[in-house]
Structures are given as C-alpha cells and as structure tokens.
N, CA and C of each residue as an Amber inpcrd file, in Angstrom:
protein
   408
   0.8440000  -1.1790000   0.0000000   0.0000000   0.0000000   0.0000000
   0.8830000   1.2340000   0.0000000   0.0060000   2.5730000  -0.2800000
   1.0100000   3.3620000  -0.6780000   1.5890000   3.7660000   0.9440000
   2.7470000   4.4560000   0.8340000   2.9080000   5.2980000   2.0940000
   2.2500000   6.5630000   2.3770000   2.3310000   7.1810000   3.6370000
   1.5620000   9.0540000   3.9120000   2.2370000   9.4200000   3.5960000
   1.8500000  10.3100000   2.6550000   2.6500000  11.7490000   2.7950000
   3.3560000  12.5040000   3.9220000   3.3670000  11.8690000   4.9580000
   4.1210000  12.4500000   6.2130000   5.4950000  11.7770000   6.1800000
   5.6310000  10.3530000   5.5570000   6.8610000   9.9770000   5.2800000
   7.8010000  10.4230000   4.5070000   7.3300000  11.2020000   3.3910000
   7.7670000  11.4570000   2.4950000   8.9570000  12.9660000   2.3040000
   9.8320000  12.5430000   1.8240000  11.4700000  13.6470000   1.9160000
  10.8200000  14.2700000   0.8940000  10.6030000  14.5490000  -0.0050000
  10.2220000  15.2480000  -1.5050000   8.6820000  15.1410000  -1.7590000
   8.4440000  16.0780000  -2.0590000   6.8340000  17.0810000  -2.6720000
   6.4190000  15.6150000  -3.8620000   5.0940000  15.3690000  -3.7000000
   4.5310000  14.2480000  -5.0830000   4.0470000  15.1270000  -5.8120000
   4.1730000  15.1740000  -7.1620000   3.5270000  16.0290000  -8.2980000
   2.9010000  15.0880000  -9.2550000   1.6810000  15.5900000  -9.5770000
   0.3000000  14.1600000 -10.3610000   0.5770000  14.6620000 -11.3610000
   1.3650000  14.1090000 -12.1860000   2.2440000  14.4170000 -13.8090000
   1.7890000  12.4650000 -14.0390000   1.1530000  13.1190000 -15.6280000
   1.4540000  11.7260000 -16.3200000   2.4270000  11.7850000 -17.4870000
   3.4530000  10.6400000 -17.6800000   4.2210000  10.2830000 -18.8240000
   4.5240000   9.1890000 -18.6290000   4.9730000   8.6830000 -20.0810000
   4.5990000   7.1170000 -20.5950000   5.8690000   7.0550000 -19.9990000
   6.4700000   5.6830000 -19.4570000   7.5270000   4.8480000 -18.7120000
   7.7370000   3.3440000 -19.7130000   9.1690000   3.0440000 -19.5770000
   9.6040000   2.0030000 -20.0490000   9.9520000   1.2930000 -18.9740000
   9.8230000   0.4760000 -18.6000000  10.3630000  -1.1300000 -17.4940000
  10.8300000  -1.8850000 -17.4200000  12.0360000  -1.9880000 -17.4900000
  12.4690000  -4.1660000 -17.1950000  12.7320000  -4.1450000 -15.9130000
  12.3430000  -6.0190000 -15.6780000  12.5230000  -6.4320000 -14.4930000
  14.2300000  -7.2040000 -14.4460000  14.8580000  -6.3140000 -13.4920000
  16.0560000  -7.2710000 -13.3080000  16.1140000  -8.1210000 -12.6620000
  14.9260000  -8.4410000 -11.4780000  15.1130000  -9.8410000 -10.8990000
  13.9630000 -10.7700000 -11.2170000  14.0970000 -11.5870000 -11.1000000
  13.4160000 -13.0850000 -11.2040000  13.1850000 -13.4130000 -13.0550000
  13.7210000 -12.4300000 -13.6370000  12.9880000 -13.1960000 -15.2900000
  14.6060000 -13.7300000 -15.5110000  14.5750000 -14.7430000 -16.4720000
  15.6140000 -15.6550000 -17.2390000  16.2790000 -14.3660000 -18.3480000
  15.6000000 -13.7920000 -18.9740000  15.3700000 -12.3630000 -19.8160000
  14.7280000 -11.3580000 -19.4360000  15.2180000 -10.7620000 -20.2280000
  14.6900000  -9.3520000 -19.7910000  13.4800000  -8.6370000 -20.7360000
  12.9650000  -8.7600000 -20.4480000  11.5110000  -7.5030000 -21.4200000
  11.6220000  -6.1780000 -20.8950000  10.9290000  -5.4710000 -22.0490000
  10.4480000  -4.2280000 -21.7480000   9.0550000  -3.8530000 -21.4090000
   8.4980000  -3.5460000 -20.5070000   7.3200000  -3.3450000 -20.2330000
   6.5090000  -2.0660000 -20.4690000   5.3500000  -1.3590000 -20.8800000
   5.1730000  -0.4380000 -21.3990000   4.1600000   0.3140000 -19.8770000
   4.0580000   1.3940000 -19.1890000   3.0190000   1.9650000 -18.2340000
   3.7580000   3.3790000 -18.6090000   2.5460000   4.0280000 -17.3660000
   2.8740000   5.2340000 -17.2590000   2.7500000   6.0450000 -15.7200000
   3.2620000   7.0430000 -15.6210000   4.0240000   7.6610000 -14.5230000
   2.0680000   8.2190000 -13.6680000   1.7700000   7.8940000 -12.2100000
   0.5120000   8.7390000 -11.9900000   0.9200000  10.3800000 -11.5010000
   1.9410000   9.8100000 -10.4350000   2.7720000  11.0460000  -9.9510000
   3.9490000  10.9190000  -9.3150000   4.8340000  11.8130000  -9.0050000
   6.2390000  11.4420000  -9.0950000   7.0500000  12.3360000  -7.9510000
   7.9870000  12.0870000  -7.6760000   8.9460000  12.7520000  -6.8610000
  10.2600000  12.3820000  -7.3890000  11.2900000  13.1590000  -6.4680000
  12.6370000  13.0250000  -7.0670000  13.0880000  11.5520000  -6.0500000
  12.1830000  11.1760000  -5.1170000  12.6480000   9.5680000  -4.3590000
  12.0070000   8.8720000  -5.8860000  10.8660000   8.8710000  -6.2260000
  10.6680000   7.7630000  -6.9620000   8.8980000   7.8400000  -7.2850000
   8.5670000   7.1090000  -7.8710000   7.1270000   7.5360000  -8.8690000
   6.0660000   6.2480000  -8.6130000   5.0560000   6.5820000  -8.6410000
   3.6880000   5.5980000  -9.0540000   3.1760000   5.3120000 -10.5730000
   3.1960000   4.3800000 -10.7350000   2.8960000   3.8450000 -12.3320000
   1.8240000   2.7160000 -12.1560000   0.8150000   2.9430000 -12.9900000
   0.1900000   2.2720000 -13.6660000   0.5550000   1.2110000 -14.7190000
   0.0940000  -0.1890000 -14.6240000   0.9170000  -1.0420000 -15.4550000
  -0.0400000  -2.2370000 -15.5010000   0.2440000  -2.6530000 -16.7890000
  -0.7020000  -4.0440000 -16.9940000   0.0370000  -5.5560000 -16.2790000
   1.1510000  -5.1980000 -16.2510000   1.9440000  -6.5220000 -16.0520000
   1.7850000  -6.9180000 -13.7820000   2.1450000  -7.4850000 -13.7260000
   2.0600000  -7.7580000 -11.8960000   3.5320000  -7.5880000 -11.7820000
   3.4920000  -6.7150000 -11.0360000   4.9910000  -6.7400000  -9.9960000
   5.1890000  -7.0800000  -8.8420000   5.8730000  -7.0530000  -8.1460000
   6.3340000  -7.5950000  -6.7630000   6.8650000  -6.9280000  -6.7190000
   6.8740000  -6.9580000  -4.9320000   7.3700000  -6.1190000  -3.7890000
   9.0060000  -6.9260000  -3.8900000   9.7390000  -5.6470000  -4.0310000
  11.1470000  -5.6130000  -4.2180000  11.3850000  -6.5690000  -5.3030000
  11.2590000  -6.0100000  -6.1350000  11.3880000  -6.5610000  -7.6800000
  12.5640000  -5.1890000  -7.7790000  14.1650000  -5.3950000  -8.8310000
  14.8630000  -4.5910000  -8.9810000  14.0490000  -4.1730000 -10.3690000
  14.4390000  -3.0080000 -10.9040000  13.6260000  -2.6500000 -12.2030000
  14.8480000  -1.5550000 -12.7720000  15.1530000  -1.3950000 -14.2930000
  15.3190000  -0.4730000 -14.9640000  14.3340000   0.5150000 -14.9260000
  14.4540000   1.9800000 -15.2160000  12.9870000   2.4700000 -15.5840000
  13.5180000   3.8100000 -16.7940000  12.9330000   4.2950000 -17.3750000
  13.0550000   5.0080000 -18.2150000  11.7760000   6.3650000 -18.5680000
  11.3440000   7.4890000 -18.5710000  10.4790000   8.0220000 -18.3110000
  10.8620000   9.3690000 -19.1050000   9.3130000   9.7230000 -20.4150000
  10.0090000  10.3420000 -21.1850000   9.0510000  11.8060000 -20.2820000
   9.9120000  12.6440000 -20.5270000   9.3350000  14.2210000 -20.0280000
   9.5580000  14.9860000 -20.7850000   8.6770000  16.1190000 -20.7200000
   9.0220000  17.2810000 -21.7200000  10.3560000  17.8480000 -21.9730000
  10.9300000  17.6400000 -23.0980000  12.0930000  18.9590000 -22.9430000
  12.0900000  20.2730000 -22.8920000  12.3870000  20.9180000 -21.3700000
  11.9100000  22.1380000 -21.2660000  12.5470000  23.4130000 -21.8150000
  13.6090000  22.8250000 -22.6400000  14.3710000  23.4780000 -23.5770000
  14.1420000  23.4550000 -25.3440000  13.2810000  22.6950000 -25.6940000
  12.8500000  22.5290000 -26.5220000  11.1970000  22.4380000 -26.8170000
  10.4720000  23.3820000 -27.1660000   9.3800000  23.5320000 -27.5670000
   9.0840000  24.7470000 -28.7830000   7.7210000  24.6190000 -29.3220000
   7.1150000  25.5560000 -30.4990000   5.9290000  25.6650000 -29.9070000
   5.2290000  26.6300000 -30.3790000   3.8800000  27.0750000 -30.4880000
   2.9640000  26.8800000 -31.0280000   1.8430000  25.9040000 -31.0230000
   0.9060000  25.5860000 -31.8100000  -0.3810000  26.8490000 -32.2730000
  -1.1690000  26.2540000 -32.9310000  -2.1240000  27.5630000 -33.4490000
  -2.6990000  28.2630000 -32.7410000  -2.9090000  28.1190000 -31.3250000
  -3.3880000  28.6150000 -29.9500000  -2.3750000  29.1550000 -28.8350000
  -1.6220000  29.0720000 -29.4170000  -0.2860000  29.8190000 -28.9220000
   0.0400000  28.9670000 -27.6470000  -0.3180000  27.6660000 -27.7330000
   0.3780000  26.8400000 -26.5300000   1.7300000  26.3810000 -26.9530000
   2.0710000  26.1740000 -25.6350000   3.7850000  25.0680000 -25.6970000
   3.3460000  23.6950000 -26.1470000   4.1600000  22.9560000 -27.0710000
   4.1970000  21.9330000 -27.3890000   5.5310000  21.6820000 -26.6810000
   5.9600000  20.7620000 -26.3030000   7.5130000  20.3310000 -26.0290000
   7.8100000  18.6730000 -26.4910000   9.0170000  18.8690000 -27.0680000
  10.0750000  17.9450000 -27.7030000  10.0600000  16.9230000 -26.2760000
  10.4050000  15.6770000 -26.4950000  10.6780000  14.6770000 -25.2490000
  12.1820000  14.5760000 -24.8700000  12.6470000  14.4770000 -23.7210000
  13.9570000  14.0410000 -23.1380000  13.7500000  13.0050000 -22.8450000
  14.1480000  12.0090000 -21.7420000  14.2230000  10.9440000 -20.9810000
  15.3280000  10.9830000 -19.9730000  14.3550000  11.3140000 -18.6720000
  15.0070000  10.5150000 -17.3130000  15.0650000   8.6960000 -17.2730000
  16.3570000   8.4650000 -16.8860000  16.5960000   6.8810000 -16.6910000
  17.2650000   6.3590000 -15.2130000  16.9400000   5.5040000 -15.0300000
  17.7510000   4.9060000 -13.5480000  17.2940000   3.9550000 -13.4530000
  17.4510000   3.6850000 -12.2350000  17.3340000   2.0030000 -11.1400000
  15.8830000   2.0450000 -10.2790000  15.5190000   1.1280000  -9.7980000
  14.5080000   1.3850000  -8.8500000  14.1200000  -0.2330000  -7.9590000
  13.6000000   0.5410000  -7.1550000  12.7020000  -1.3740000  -5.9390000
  11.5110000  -0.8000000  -6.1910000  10.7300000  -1.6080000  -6.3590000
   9.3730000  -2.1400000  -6.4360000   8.9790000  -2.1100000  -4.9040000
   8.4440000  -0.8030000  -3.7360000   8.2090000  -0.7580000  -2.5420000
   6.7860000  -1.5050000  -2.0400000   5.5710000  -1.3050000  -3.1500000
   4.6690000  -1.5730000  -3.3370000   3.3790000  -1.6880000  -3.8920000
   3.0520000  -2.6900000  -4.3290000   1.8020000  -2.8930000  -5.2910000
   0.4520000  -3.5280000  -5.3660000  -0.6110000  -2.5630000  -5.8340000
  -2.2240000  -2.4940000  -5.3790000  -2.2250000  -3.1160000  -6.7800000
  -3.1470000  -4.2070000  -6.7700000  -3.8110000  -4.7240000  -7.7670000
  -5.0570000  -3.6290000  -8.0120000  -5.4120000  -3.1440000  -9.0690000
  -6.7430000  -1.8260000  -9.2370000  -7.8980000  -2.3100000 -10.1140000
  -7.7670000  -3.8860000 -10.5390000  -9.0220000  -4.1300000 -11.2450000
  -8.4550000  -4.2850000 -12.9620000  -9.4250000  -5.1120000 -13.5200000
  -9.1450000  -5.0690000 -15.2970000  -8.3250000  -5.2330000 -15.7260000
  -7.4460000  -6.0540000 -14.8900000  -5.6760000  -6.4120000 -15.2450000
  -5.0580000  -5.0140000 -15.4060000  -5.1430000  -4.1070000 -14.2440000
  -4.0310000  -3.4220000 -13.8690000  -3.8660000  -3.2810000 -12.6380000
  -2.5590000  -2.1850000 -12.3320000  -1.9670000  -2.5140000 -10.8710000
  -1.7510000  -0.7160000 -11.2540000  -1.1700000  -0.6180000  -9.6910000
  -0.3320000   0.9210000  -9.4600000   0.6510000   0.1640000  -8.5660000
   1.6740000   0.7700000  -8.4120000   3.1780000   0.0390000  -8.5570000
   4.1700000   1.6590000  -7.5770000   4.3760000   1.1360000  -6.5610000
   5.2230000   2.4410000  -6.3540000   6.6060000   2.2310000  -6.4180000
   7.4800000   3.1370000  -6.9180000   9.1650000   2.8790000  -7.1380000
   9.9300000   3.7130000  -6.5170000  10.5090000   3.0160000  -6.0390000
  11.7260000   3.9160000  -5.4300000  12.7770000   4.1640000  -5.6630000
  13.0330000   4.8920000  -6.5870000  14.3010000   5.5140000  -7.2760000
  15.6940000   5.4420000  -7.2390000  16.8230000   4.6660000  -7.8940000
  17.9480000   4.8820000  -7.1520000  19.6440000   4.7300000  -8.6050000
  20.4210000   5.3960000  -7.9620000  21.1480000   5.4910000  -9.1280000
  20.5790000   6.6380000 -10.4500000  20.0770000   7.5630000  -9.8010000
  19.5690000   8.7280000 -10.7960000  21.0410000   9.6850000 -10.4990000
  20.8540000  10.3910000 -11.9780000  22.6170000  11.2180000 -12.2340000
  21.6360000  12.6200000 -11.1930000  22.7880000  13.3890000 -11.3060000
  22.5820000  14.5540000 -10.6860000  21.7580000  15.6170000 -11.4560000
  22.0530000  15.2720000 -12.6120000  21.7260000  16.0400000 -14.0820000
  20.1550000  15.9090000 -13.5170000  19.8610000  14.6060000 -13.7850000
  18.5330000  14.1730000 -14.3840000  17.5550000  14.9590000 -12.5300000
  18.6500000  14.7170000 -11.1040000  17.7830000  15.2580000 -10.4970000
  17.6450000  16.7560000 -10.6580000  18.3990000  17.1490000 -11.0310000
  18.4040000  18.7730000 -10.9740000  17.1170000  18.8800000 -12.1740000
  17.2560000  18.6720000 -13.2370000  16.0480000  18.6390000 -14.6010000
  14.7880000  18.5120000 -14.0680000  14.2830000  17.3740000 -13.1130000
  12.6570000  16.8200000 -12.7990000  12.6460000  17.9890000 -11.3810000
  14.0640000  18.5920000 -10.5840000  13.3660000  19.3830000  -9.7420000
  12.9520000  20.9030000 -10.1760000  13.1880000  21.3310000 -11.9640000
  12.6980000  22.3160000 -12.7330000  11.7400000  21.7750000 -12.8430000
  11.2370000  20.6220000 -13.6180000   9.8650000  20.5340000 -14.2110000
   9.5810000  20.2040000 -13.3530000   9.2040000  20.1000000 -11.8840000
   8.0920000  20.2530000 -10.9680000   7.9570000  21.1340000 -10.6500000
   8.8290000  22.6950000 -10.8780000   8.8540000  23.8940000 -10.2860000
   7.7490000  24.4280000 -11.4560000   7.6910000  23.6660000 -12.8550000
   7.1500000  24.4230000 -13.6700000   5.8790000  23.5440000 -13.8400000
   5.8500000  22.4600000 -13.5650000   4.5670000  21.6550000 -13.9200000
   3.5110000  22.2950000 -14.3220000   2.8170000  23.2270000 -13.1660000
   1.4700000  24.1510000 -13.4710000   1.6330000  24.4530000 -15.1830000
   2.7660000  24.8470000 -15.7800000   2.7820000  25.2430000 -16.8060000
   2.8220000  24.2500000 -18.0930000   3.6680000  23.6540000 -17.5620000
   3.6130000  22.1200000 -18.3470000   2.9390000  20.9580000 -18.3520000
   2.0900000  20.4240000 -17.0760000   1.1100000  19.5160000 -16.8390000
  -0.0100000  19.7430000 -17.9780000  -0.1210000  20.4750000 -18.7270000
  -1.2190000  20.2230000 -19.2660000  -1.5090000  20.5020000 -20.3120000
  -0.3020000  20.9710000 -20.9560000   0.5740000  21.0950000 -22.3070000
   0.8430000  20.0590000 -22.8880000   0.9960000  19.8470000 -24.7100000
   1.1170000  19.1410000 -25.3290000   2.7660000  18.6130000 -25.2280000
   2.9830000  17.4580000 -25.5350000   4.4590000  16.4730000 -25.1400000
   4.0190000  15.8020000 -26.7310000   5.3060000  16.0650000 -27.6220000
   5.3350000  15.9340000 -29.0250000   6.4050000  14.5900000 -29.3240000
C-alpha cells in the first residue's frame, strides 16, 4: 500500500508520462514493459501497469518528459515540447492490484545522475505550466 505523505522527503507532483520497465530480478530475460508515470517525486514515482509486480522486484525504468528546452507554439499559442528521458534504477516498494488487469506500482528511485535530479526538480517547479501542455 502506498505510504503518507508524512513519510515522504520530496513534494509528489500528479504528472502523467509514458515509462519504459524491465525487471532485473526473477525473469531468465529481460523484457520491456510499457506503463505510465501517476505522480512522481525526485525519491521515486507511481505507475500504472498491466503486467504484476512484486514487492522488491529490482527494475530499470526510463520516463520520457518534456524537454523544457525545446518547444514551439501551436495555433493557440500553446507550448508543445520535444521529449527528453530521465533513466535509472529502482525497488518495487509496493503494489495495489486496481481491477481489469491493472496494478499501481510504487518505485523507489535509485542510481539517478545529478543532471537528471536537478532537470525533474525544474519541471516540478514548472509543472502548473507544463502539466497540461502538449508532449510531441
């Protein structure tokens, strides 16, 4: 289940973007799994996912975000933005089965560069602006 927010070192921001997955423990191989981000911090994120995970499962993760250096203006004079990708490590802390063969999955982040934290602690400073803007 998830944890309180009273535990929590870093602010959660309800940003969605699509996520890539492999499991590094228990498969013979490795797949890529396809979900997406519900909301996120710089410890680590909630995802939605068709596949079942387990509690302390190691995972790749990959998570594309706006590039906030790269965008144009569509006919309404909104931001569109170009995609980057944050990548790292993560544990599988815990996971709610939600019905219809899906789950929410919480991760806990680890082995992220400095780069990538400094980048997601802009785009949460800017979210309001970007949450609801087009990602090209």
């Amino acid at each position: 289940m998830a944890e309180s927010s009273e535990n929590r070192n870093f602010k959660r921001v309800a940003l969605e973007y699509n996520v890539e997955y492999s499991v590094l423990s228990g498969f013979d191989k490795l797949n890529l799994f396809q979900s997406r981000t519900l909301d996120f911090s710089l410890s680590g994120t909630r995802i939605e996912t068709g596949e079942q995970l387990k509690q302390g499962d190691q995972i790749s993760v990959r998570i594309e975000v706006p590039d906030l250096q790269s965008f144009w203006l569509d006919d309404g004079g909104n931001r569109c933005y170009n995609k980057t990708v944050v990548m790292c490590f993560g544990t599988v802390r815990w996971v709610e089965d939600t019905g219809e063969d899906k789950h929410e999955a919480g991760i806990q982040f680890s082995g992220m560069t400095t780069r990538d934290k400094v980048y997601l602690t802009r785009l949460f400073e800017e979210a309001p602006k970007t949450g609801q803007e087009s990602v090209g």
